[in-house]
C-alpha positions in Angstrom: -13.7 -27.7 -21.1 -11.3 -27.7 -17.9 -10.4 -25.0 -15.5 -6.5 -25.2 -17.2 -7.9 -24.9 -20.9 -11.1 -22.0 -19.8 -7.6 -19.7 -18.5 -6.4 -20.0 -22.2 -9.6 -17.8 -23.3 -9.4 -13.9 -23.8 -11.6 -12.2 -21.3 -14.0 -11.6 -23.5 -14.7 -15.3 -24.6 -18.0 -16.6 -24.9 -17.2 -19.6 -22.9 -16.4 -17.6 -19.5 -19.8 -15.7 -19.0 -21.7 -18.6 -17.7 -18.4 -18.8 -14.6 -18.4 -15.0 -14.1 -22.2 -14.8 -14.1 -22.0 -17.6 -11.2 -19.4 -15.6 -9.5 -21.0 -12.5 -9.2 -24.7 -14.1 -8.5 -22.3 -15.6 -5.6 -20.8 -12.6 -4.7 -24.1 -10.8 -4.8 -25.9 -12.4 -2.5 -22.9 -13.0 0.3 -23.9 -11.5 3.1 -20.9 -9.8 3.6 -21.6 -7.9 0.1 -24.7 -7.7 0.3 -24.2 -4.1 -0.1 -22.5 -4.2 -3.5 -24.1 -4.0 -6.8 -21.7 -5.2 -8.9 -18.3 -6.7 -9.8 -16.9 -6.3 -13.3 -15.8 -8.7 -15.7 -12.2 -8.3 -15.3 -12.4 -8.5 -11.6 -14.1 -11.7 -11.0 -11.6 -13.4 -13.9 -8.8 -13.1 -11.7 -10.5 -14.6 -8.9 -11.2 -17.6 -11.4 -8.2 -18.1 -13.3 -6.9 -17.8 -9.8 -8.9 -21.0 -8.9 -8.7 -22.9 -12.5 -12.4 -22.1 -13.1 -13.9 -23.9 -9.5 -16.9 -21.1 -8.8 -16.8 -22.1 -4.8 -13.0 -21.9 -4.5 -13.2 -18.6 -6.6 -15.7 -17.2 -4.5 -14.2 -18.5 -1.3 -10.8 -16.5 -2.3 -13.2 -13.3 -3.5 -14.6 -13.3 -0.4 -11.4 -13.3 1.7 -10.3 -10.9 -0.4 -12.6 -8.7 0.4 -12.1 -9.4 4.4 -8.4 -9.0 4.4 -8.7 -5.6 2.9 -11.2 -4.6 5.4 -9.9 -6.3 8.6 -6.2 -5.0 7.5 -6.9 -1.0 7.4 -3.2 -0.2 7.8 -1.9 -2.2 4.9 -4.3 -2.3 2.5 -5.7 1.5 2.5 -2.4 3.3 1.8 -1.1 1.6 -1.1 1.4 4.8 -2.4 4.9 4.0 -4.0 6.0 7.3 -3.4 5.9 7.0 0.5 7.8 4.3 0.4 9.9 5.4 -2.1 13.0 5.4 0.5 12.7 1.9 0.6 12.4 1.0 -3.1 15.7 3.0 -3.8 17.7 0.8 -1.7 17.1 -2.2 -4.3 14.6 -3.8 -2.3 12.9 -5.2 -4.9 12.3 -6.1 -8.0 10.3 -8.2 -10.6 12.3 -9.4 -13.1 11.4 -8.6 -16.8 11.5 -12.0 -18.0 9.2 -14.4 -17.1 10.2 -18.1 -16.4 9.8 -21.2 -18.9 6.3 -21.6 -17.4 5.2 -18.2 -18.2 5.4 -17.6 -14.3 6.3 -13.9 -13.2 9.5 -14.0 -10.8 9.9 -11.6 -7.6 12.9 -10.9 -5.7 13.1 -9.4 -2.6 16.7 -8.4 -1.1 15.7 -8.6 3.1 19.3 -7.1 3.7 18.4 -3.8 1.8 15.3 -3.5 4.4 16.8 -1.2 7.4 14.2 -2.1 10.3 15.0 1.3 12.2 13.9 3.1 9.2 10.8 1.4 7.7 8.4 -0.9 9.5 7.4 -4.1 8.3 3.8 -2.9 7.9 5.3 -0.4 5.2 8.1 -3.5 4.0 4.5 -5.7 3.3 2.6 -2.7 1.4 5.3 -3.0 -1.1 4.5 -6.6 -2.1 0.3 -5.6 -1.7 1.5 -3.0 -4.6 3.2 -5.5 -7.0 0.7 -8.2 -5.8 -2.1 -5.7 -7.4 -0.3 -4.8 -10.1 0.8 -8.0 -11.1 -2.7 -9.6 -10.4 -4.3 -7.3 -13.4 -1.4 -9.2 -16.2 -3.4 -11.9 -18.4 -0.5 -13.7 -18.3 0.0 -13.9 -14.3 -3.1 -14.8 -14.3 -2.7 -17.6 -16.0 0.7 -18.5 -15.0 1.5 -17.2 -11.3 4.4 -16.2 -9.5 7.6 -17.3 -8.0 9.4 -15.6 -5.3 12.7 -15.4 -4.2 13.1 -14.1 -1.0 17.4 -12.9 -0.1 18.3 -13.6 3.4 21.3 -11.9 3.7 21.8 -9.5 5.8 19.0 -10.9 8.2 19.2 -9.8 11.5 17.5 -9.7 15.3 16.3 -6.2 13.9 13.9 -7.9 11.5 12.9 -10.9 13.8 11.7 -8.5 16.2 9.5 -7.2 13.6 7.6 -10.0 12.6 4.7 -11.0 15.2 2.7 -13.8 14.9 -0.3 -11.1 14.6 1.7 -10.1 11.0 3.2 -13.9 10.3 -0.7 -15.0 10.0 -1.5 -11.8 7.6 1.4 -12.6 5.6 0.6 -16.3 4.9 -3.2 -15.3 4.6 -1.9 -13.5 1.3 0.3 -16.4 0.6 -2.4 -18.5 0.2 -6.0 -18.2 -0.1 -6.6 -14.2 0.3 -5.1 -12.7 -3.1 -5.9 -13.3 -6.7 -2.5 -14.9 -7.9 -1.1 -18.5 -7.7 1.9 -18.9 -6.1 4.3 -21.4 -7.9 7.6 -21.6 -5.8 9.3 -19.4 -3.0 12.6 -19.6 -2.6 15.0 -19.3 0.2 19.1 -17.9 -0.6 21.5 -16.5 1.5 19.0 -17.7 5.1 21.2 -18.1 8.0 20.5 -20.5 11.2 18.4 -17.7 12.6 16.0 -16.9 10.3 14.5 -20.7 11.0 12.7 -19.6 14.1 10.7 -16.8 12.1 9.6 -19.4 9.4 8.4 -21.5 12.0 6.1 -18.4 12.8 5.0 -18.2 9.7 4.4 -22.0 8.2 2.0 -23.7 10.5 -0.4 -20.8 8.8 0.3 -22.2 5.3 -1.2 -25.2 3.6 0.0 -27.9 2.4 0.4 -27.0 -1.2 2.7 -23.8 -0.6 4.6 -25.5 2.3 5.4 -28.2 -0.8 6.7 -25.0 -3.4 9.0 -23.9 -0.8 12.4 -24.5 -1.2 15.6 -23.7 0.6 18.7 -22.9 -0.9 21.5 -21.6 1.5 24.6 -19.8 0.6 25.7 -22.1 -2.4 22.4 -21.1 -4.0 23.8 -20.7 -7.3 23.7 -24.3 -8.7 20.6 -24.9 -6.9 18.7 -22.2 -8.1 19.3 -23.0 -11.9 17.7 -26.2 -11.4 14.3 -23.9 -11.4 15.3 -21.3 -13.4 17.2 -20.5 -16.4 20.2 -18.1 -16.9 18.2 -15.5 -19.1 15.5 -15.4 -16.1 18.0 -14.5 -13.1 20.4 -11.6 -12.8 24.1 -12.2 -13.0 23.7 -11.7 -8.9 21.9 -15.1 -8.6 24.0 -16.6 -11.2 22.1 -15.5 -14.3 22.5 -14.0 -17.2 19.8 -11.0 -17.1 20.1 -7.5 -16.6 21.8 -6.6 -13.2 19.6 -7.0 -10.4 20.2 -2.9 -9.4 18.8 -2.5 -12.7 15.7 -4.9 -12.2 15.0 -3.0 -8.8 15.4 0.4 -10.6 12.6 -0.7 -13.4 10.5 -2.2 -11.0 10.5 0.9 -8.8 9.6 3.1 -12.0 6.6 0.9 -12.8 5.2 1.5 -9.2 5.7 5.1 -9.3 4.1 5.2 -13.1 0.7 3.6 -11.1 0.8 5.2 -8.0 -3.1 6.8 -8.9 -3.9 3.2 -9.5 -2.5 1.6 -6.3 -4.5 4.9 -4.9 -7.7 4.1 -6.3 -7.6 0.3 -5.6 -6.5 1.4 -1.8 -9.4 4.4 -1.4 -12.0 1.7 -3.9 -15.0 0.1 -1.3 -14.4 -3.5 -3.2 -10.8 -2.9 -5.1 -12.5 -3.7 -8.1 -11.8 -0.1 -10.0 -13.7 -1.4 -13.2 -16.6 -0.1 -11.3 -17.3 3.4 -10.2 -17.1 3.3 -6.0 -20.9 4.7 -6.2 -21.9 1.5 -8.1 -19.8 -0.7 -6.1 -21.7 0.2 -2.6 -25.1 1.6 -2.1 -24.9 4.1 0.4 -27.3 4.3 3.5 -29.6 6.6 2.6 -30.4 4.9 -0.9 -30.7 1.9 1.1 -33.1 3.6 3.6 -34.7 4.9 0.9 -35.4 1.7 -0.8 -36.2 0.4 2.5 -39.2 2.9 3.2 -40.5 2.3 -0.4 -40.6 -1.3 -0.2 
């Protein structure tokens, strides 16, 4: 059985055990982790549907995880809605409630809506770590990924001047091999002449297989854009025929607020991996200098 046809199982299948037992032996004995006890089930299936089922390329992406979260303190430990909640209000973003014809979750985010005087794009980033977490715990996404759509207008020297090639190499880090979740397409409307600079930060950090699943549309986006998606996917904004995309953002801003304790835990949580109590996850130094003086 293939990597493809192993995503099809329930998590429970008897099939996966021998692929999340070799994940977690792997993980277990990384140096990295050596500290941890434990992943759970759950956990490590992300990781692998993530990778079709390839036990190196799974762990590989675990164990980036794991160092993005720790090496990026000021994104990934405050992962709270509510403090961005200014942001979110201004129809920033949404995901849309209907998937695509490929099963894929679809993401918008309105740039325009982003005021850079008022939120930095540390705080602009946390908000797609939130739905990036969220998102990454669906079955479905899982199995199907994501596609973005990223609205230019409105761009601005304001927002160049934010983006550092400190943050453009964090940002395609999650893009490509440092989050659970397989990203199917971004795509580019409303981008004006001088956004191209910016995305010529950001793409020499990318590999080959997003840099292919990006796709720019310009300002006559709306007959391009169906060509990917169909009318009861999009909002009548991006010539669909969805709910309104004020109403997406709305929706989408409710669901982050309704797991604000669960961005919390996964932010405050030594691995991210809630399944497992944050006692089980790391032994702490004195059990390990206790263990040590026994042995």
């Amino acid at each position: 059985m293939n990597g493809p046809q192993l995503s099809e199982l329930p998590d429970d299948a008897e099939q996966l055990r021998p692929y999340v037992s070799s994940l977690r032996r792997g993980a277990l004995q990384a140096g990295e982790l050596s500290a941890v006890r434990t992943f759970s089930q759950g956990f490590l299936l992300r990781f692998l549907r993530a990778r079709d089922f390839d036990v190196e390329l799974s762990l590989k992406l675990l164990l980036n995880y794991q160092r993005w979260r720790k090496e990026s303190p000021e994104i990934s430990t405050c992962l709270s809605p509510s403090s961005v909640l200014g942001l979110l209000n201004t129809s920033y973003h949404a995901v849309l409630p209907q998937r695509d014809h490929t099963g894929s979750r679809v993401l918008v985010y309105r740039i325009g809506q982003w005021v850079p005087k008022d939120w930095s794009a540390f705080q602009v980033f946390r908000v797609s770590l939130m739905t990036s977490e969220i998102i990454s715990m669906e079955t479905e996404t899982q199995r199907r990924g994501l596609k973005a759509i990223f609205d230019l207008e409105g761009w601005s020297l304001g927002h160049a001047l934010q983006i550092n090639p400190s943050l453009a190499r964090k940002i395609s880090s999650v893009l490509s091999d440092s989050f659970p979740l397989k990203v199917r397409g971004i795509h580019l409307v409303n981008e004006p002449m001088f956004f191209r600079p910016v995305f010529a930060m950001i793409r020499p950090f990318l590999p080959d297989k997003i840099k292919q699943r990006i796709h720019m549309h310009g300002a006559d986006f709306h007959d391009t854009l169906s060509d990917f998606f169909s009318p009861p996917v999009l909002p009548p904004e991006y010539g669909g025929e969805g709910p309104g995309i004020e109403e997406s953002c709305q929706d989408w801003t409710n669901k982050l607020l309704q797991s604000e304790n669960l961005l919390q835990q996964i932010a405050t949580h030594p691995t991210g991996d809630i399944a497992v109590a944050p006692d089980d996850s790391l032994i702490s130094e004195e059990a390990e200098t206790e263990q040590l003086s026994e042995g």
